[in-house]
N, C-alpha and C positions, 0 to 999 in steps of 0.2 A: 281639602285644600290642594291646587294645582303646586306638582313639584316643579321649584324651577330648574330652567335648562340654561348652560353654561352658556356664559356670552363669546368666547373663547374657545375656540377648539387645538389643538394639535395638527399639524401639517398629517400626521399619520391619521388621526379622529377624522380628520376630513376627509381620506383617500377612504377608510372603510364605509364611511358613509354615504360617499359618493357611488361608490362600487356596489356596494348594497342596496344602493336608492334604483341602479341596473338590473339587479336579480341574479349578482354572483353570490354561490353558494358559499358557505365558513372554508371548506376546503380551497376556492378558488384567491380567496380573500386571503387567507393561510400563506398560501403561496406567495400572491401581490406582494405583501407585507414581506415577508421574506424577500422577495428579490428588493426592495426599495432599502429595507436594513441591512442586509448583508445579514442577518441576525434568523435563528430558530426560532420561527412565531408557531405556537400553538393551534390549533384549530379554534381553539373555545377564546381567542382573543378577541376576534374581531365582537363574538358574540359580547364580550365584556365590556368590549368600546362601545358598542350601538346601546348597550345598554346606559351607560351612563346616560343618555339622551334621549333613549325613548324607551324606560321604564313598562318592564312585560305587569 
């Protein structure tokens, strides 16, 4: 059975997504994310977000 995908995203779900959909790397993404929160984002975040929505 097809898992479903959020009809909703996050203003941030969207930029990794986006950026992702580009061919930036988790490090590059890392950063992004950082500079838009002002906040310490992980490498393995962006990997967590894309994953809610496209299931490895």
């Amino acid at each position: 059975m097809p898992q479903r995908v959020p009809q909703r995203l996050s203003g941030i779900d969207e930029i990794v997504l986006s950026l992702t959909a580009r061919g930036s790397t988790t490090g590059e993404l890392a950063a992004r994310l950082a500079e838009f929160s002002g906040a310490t984002v992980s490498q393995d975040a962006p990997s967590r977000i894309t994953d809610k929505v496209v299931p490895r």
